[in-house]
DRENDO-1510 file (C-alpha; in Angstrom, 1 decimal, always signed):
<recs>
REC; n; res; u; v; w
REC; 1; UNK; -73.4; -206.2; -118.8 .
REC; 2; UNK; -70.3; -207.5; -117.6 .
REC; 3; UNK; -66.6; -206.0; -117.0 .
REC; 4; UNK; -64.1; -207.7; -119.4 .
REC; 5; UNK; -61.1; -205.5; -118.7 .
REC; 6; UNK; -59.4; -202.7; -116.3 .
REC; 7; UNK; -56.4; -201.2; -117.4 .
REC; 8; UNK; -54.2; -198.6; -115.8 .
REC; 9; UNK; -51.9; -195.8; -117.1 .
REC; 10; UNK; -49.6; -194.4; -115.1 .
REC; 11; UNK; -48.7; -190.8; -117.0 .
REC; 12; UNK; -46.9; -188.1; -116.5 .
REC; 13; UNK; -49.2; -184.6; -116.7 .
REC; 14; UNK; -47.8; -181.2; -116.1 .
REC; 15; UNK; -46.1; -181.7; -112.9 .
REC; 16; UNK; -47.0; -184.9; -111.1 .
REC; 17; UNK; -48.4; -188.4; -112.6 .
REC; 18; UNK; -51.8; -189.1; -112.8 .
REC; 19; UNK; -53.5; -192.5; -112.1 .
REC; 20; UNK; -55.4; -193.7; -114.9 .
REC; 21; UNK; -57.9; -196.4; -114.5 .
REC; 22; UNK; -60.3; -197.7; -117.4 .
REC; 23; UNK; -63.5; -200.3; -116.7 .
REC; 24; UNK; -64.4; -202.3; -120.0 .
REC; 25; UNK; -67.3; -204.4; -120.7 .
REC; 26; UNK; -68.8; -206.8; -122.9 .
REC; 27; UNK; -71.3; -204.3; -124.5 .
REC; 28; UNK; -68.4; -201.8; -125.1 .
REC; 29; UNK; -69.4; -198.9; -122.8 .
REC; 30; UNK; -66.3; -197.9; -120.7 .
REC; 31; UNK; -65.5; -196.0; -118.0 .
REC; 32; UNK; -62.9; -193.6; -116.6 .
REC; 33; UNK; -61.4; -193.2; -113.3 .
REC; 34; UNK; -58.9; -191.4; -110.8 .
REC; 35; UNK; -56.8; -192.5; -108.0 .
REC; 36; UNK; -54.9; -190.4; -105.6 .
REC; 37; UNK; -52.5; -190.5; -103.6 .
REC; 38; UNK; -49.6; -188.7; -105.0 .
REC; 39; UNK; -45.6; -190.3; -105.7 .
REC; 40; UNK; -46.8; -193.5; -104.9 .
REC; 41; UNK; -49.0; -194.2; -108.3 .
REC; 42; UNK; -47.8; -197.6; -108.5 .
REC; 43; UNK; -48.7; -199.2; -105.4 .
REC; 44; UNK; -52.1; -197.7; -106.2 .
REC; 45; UNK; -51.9; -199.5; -109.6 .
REC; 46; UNK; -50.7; -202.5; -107.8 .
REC; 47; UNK; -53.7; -202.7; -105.8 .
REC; 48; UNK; -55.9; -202.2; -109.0 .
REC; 49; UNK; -54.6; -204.8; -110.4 .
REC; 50; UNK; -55.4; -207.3; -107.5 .
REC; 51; UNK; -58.9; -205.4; -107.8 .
REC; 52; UNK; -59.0; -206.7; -111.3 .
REC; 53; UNK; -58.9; -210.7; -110.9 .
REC; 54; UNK; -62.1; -210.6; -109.1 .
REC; 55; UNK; -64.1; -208.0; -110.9 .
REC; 56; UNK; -63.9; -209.4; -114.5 .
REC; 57; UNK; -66.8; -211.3; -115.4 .
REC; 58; UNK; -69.0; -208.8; -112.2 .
REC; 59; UNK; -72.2; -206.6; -113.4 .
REC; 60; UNK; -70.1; -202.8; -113.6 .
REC; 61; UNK; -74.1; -201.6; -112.7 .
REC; 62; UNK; -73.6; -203.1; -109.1 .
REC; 63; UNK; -71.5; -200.1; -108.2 .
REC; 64; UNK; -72.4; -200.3; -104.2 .
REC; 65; UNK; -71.6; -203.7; -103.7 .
REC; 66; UNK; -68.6; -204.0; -105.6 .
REC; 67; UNK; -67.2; -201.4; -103.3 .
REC; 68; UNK; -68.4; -203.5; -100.3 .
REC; 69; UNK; -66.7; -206.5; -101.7 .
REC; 70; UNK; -63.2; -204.1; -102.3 .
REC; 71; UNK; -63.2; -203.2; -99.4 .
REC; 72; UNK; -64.0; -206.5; -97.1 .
REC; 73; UNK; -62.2; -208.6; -99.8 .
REC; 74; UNK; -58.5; -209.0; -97.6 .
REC; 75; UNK; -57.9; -209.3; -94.0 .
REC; 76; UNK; -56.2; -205.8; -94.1 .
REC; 77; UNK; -58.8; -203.6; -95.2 .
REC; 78; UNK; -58.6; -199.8; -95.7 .
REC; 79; UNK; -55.7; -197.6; -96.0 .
REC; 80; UNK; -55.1; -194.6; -98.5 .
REC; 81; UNK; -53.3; -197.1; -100.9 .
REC; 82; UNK; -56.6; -199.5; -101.0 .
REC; 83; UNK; -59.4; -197.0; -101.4 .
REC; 84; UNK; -57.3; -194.8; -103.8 .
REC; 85; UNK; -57.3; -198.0; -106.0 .
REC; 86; UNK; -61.3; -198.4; -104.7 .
REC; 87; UNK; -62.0; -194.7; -105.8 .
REC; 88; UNK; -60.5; -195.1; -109.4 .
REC; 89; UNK; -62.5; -198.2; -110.0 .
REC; 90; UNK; -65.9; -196.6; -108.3 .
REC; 91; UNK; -65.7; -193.6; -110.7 .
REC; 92; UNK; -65.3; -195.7; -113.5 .
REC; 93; UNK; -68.0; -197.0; -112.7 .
REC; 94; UNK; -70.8; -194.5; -112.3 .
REC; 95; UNK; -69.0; -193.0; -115.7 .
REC; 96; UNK; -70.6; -196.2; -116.9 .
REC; 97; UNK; -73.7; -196.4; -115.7 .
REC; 98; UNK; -74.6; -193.0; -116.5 .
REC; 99; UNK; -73.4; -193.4; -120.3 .
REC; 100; UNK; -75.6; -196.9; -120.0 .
REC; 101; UNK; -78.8; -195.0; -118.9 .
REC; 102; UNK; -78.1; -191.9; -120.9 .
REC; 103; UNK; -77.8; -189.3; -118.0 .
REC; 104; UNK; -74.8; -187.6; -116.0 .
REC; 105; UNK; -73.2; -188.8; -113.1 .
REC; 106; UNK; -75.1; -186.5; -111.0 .
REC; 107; UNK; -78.5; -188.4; -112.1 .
REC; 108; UNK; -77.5; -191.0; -110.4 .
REC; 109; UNK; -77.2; -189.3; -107.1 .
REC; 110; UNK; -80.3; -187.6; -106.7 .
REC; 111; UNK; -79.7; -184.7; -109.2 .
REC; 112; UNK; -78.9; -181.3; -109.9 .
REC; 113; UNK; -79.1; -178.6; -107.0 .
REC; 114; UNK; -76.7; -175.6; -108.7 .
REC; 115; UNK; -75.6; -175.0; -112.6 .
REC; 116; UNK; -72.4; -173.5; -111.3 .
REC; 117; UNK; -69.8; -174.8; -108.9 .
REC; 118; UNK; -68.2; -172.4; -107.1 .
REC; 119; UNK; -64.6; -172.5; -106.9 .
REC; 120; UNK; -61.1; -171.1; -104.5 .
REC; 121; UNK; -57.4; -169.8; -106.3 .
REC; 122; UNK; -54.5; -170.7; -105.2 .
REC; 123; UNK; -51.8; -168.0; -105.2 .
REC; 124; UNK; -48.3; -169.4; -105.4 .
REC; 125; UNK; -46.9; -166.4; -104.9 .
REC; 126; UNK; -43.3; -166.6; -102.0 .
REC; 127; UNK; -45.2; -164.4; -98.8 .
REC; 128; UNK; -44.1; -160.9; -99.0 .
REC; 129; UNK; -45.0; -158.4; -101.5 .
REC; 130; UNK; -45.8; -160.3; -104.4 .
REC; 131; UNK; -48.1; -162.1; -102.6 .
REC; 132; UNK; -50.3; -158.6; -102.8 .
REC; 133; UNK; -49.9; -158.5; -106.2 .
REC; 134; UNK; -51.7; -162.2; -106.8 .
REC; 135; UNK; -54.5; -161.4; -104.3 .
REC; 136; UNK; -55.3; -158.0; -106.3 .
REC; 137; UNK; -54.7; -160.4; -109.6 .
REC; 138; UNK; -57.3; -162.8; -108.8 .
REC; 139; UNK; -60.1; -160.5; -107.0 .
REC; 140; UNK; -59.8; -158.8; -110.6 .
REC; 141; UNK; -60.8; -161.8; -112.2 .
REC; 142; UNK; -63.5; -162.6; -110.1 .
REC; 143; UNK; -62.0; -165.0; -107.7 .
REC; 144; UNK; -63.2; -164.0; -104.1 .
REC; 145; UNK; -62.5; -167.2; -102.3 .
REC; 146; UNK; -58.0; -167.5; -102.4 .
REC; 147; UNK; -56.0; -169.5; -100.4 .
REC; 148; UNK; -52.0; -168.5; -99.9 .
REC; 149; UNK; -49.3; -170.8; -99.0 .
REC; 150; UNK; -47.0; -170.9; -95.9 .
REC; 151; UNK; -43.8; -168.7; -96.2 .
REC; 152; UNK; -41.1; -170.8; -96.5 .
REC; 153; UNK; -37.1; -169.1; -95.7 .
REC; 154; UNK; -35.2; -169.3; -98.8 .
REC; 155; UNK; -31.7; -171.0; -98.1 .
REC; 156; UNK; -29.4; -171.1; -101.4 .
REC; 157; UNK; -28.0; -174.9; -100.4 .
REC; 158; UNK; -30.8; -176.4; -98.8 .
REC; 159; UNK; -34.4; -175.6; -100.4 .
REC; 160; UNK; -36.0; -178.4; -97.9 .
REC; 161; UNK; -34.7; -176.5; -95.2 .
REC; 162; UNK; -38.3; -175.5; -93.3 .
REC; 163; UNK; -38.4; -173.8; -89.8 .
REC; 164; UNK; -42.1; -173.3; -88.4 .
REC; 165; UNK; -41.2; -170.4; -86.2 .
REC; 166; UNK; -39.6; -168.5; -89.0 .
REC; 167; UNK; -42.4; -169.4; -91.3 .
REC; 168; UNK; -45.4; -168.5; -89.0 .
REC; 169; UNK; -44.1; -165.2; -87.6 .
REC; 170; UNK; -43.7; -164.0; -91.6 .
REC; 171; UNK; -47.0; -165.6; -92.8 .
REC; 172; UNK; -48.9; -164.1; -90.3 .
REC; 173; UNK; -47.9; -160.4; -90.7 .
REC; 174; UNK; -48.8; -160.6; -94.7 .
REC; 175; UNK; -52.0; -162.4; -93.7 .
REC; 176; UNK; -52.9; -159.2; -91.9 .
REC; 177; UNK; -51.3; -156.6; -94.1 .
REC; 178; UNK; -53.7; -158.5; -97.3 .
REC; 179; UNK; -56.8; -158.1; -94.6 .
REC; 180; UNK; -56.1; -154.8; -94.5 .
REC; 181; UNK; -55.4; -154.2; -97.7 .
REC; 182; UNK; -58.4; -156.0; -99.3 .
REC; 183; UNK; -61.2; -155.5; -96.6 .
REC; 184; UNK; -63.7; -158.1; -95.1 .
REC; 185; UNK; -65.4; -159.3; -98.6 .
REC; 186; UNK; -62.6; -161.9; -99.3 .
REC; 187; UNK; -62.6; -165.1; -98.2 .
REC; 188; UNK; -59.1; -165.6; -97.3 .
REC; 189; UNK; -57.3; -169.0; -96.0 .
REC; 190; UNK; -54.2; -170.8; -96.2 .
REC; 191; UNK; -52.9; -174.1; -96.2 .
REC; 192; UNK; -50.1; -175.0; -93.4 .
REC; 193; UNK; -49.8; -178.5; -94.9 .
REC; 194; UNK; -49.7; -180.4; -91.2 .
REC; 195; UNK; -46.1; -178.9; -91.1 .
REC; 196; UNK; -47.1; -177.4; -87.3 .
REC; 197; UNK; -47.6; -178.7; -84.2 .
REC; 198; UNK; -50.1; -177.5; -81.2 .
REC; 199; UNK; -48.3; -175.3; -79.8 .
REC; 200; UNK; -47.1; -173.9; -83.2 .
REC; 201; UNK; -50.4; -173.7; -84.9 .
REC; 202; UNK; -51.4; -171.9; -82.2 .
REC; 203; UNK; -49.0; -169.3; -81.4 .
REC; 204; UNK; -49.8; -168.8; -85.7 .
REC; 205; UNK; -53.6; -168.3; -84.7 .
REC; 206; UNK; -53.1; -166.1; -82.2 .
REC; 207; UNK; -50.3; -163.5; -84.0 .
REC; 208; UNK; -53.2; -162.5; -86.0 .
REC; 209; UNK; -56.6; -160.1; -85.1 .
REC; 210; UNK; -60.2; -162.3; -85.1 .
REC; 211; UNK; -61.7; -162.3; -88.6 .
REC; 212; UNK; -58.3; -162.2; -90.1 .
REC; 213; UNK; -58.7; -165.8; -91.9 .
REC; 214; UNK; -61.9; -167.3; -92.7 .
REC; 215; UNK; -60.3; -171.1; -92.8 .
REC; 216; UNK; -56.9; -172.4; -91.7 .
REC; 217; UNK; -56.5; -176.2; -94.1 .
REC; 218; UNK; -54.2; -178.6; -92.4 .
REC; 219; UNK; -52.3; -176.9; -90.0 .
REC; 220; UNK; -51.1; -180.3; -87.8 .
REC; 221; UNK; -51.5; -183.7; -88.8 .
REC; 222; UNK; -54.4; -185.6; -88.6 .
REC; 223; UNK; -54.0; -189.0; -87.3 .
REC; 224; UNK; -54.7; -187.6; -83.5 .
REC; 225; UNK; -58.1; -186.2; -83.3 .
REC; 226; UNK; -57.5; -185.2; -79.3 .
REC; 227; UNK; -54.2; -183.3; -80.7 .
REC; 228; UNK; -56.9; -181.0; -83.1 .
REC; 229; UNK; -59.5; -180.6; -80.4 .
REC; 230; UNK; -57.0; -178.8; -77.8 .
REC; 231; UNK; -56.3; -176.6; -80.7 .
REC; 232; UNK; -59.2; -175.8; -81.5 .
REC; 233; UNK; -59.8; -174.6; -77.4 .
REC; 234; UNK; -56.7; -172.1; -78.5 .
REC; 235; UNK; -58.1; -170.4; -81.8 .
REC; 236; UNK; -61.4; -169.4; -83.2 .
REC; 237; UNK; -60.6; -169.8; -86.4 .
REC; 238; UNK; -62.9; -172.6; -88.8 .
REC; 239; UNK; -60.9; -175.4; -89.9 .
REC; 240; UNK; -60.9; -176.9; -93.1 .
REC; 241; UNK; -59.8; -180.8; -92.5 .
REC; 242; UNK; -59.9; -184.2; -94.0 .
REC; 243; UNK; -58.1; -184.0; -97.6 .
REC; 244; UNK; -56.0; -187.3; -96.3 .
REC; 245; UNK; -58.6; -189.1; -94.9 .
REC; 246; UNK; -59.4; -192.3; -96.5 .
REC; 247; UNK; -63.1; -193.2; -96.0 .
REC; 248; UNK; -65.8; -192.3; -94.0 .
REC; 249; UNK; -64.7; -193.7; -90.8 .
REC; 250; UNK; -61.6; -190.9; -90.5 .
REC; 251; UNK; -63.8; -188.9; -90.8 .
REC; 252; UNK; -65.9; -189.9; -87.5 .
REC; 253; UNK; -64.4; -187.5; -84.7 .
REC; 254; UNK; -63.6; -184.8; -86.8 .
REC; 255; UNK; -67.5; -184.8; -87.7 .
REC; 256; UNK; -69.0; -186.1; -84.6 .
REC; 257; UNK; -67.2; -183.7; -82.6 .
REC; 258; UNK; -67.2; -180.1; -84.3 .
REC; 259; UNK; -63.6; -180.4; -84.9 .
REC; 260; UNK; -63.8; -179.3; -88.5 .
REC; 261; UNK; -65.7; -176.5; -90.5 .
REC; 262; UNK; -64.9; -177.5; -94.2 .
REC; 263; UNK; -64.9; -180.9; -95.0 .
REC; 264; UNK; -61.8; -181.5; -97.4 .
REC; 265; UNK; -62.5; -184.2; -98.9 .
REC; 266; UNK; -60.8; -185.9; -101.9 .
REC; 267; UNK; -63.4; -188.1; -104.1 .
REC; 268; UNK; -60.2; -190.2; -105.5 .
REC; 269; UNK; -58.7; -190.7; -101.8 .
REC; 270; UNK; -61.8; -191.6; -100.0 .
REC; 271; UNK; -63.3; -194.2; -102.0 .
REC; 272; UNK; -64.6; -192.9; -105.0 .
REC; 273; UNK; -68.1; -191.5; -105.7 .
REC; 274; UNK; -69.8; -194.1; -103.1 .
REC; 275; UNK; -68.4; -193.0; -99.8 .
REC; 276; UNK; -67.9; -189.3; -100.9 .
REC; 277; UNK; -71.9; -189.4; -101.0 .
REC; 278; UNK; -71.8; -191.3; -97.8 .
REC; 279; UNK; -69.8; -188.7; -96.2 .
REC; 280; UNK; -71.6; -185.5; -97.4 .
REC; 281; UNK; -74.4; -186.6; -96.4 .
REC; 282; UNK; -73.2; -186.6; -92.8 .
REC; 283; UNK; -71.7; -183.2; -92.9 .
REC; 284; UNK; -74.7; -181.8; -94.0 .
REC; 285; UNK; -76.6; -183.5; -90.7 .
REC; 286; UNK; -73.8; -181.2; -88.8 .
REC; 287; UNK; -74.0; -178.3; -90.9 .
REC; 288; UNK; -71.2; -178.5; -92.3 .
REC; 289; UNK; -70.1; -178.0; -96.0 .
REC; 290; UNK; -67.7; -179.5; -98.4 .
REC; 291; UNK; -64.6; -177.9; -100.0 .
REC; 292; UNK; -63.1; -180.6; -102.1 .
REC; 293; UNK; -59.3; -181.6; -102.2 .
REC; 294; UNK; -58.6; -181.6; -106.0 .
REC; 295; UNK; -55.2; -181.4; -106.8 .
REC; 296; UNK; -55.5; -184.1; -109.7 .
REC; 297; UNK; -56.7; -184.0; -113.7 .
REC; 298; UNK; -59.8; -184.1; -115.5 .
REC; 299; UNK; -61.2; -187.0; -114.1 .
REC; 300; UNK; -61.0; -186.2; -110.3 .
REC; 301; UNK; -62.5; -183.2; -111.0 .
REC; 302; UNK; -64.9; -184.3; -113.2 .
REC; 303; UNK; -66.1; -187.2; -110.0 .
REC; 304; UNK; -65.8; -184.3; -107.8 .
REC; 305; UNK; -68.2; -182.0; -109.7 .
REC; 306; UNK; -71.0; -184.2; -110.0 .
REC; 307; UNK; -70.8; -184.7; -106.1 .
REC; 308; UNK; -70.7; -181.1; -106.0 .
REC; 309; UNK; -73.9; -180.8; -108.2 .
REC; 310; UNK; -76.1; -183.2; -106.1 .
REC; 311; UNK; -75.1; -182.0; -102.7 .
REC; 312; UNK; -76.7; -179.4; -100.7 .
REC; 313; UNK; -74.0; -178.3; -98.4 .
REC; 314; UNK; -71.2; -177.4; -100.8 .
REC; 315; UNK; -68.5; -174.6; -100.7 .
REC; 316; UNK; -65.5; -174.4; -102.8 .
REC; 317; UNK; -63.8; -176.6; -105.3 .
REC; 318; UNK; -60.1; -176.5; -105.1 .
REC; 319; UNK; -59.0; -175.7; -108.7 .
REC; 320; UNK; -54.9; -175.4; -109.8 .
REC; 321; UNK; -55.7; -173.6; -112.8 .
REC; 322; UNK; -56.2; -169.9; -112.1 .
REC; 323; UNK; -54.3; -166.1; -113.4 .
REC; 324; UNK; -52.4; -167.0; -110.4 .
REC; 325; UNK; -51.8; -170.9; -111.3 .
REC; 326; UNK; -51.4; -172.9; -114.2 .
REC; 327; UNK; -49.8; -176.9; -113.3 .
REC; 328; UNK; -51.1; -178.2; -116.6 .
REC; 329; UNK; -53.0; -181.2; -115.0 .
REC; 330; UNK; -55.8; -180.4; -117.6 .
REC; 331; UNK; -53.9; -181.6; -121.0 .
REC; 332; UNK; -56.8; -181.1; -123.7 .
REC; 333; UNK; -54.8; -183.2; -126.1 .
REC; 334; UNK; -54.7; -186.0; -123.5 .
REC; 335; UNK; -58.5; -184.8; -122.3 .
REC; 336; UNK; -60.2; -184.2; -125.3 .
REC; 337; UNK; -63.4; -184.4; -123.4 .
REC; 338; UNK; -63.0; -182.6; -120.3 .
REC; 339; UNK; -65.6; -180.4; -117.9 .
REC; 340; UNK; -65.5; -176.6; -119.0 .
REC; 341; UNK; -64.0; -173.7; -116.2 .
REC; 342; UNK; -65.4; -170.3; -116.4 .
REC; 343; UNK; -63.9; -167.6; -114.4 .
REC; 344; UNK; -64.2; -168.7; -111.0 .
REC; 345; UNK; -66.7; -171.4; -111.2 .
REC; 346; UNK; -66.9; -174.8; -113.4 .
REC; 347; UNK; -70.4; -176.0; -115.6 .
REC; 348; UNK; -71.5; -179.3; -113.7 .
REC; 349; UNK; -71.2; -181.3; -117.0 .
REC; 350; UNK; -74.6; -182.6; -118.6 .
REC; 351; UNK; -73.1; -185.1; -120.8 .
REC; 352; UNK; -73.4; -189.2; -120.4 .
REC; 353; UNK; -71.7; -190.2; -117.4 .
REC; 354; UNK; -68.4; -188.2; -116.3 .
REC; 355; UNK; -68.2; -185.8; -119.5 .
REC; 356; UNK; -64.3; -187.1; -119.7 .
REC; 357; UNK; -62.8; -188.5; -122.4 .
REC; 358; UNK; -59.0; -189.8; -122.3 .
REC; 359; UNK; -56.8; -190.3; -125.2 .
REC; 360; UNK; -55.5; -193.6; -124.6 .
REC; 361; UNK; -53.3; -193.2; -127.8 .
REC; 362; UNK; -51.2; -190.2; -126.5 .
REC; 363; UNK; -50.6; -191.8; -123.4 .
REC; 364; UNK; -49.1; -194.9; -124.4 .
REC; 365; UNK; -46.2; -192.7; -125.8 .
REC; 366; UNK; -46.3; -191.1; -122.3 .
REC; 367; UNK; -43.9; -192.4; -119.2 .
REC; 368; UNK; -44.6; -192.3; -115.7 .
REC; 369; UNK; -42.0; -190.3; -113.7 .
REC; 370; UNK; -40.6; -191.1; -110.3 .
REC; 371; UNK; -40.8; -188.0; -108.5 .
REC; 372; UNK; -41.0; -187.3; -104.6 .
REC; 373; UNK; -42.9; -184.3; -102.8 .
REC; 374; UNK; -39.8; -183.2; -100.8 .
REC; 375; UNK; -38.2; -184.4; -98.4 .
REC; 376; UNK; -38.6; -181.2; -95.7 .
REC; 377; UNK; -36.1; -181.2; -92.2 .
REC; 378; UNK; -35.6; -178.6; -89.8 .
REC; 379; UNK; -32.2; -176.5; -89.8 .
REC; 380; UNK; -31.0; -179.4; -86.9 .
REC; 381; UNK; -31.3; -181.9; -90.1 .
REC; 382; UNK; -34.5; -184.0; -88.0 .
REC; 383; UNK; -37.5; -184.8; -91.0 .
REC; 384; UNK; -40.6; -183.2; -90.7 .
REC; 385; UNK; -44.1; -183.3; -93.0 .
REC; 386; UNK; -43.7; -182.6; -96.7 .
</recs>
């Protein structure tokens, strides 16, 4: 078998693109994949197109190698950019070697240890009382893992207008009052999207009793791993880390020296299939379990339930569709084919290879859209993390 073709498509879905990449070969089994990286799709397409003049004419089966060889294959290896482009290809490919041999994805990777994958909600809900209202939404449904958002001060001229002490003074007295309100069963987190710094993320930790959050995702940014360690000498609670890491080597420190809890990984950021393996693996030598970025379509998900399936030490899959969310990444007329959600938890799919199918008809009538993810500053106009 040989790879005759990879094609991308760049489409808007709900309310951010999606990378599209498709794997062809000469015996007509293809293979669908997912990059990442978010508003910059087209230097991720860019790089799968470089990706493409030396893989035609390569055995698709040769999954491990072909990685090595996209990886090492410039001087300037790495980056998020590269191994998005590396992930979208790597998917593709185990979609087709486990349609060539018959058997899921998760076959291929030692198989199945859980029918179910567990999943978290995300309430969108602005902090304050409405907040209370999504949290009593989604425990009704089942959902007993939720993660909340950051309050963020309205301001009628300038919506990217973000202060942190405003935000964590406000988010940390709803934190408690939904503790309080919903007992110690919950599992209850947020996300602080690296908008804080040290001192910041701190001060946020400590305005709250112990026990009030069971994971804090993200709260400074990561490229420092000293700057994480002297938080975590400042606050005991777990930290779920590593959503923007781009292989397995980020995720060294943070791994090798107990500086995160939950190991956020994204399957179409890291490299694919291949090093998500790599890195789960690893966690599990620390004890420590995954909760998957997901914040993609189908496909990512799909990739990122069959890694679910076949690892031991596994959490919560980040899912956007929820009573409390619905983004519309999961288009079933552009997904025919697409893994089934119950409730709280998603079916690992049993089908040939990914269990995705992409209607490469309706998105040729499809555009790509530039779009940006904000562009947040502090009241004194200085730019901070989106």
């Amino acid at each position: 078998m040989k790879i005759t073709d990879i094609k991308t498509y760049p489409v808007w879905v709900g309310m951010r693109n999606q990378m599209i990449v498709k794997v062809e070969t000469d015996e007509g089994i293809y293979g669908y994949g997912e990059g990442g990286v978010s508003s910059r799709e087209l230097a991720v397409q860019g790089a799968v197109r470089h990706y493409r003049e030396f893989l035609l004419g390569k055995d698709p089966l040769r999954r491990g190698a072909l990685w090595q060889e996209m990886y090492r294959s410039q001087y300037f290896e790495g980056g998020r950019v590269l191994t998005s482009a590396i992930a979208a290809i790597d998917i593709a490919l185990y979609d087709i070697a486990g349609k060539a041999l018959g058997v899921p994805v998760y076959q291929l990777l030692g198989g199945k240890q859980r029918e179910m994958v567990p999943c978290f909600a995300t309430t969108s809900a602005p902090v304050g009382p409405k907040l209370l209202d999504d949290v009593r939404l989604l425990l009704d449904n089942g959902w007993n893992c939720i993660r909340t958002g950051m309050y963020h001060k309205p301001h009628p001229e300038d919506p990217h207008r973000f202060e942190p002490r405003e935000s964590i003074a406000e988010t940390a007295k709803w934190l408690v009052k939904i503790r309080e309100e919903f007992g110690s069963e919950l599992v209850l987190g947020i996300d602080y999207h690296h908008r804080l710094s040290v001192a910041e993320a701190a001060s946020f930790c400590q305005r709250m009793p112990s026990g009030t959050l069971d994971f804090l995702e993200e709260p400074i940014r990561d490229e420092t791993p000293e700057a994480y360690e002297a938080l975590r000498t400042m606050t005991d609670v777990p930290f779920a880390i590593g959503e923007e890491f781009s292989s397995k080597w980020a995720f060294v420190p943070f791994i090798e020296r107990g500086i995160t809890n939950y190991v956020r990984i994204d399957v179409s950021n890291v490299g694919g299939i291949t090093e998500a393996m790599k890195v789960a693996g690893w966690a599990e030598t620390h004890y420590i379990d995954l909760m998957p970025h997901n914040p993609l379509g189908p496909i990512c998900t799909a990739a990122t339930l069959h890694v679910a399936a076949a690892c031991p030490n596994f959490s919560w899959l980040e899912v956007r569709n929820t009573p409390t969310e619905h983004l519309g990444f999961n288009d079933p007329e552009l997904f025919p084919t697409q893994p089934k959600q119950e409730g709280a938890m998603y079916c690992v799919p049993d089908g040939p290879g990914l269990g995705v199918e992409f209607n490469e008809e309706k998105a040729a009538g499809m555009t790509f859209k530039f779009s940006e993810t904000g562009r947040i500053h502090r009241a004194d106009g200085s730019y901070t993390n989106a």
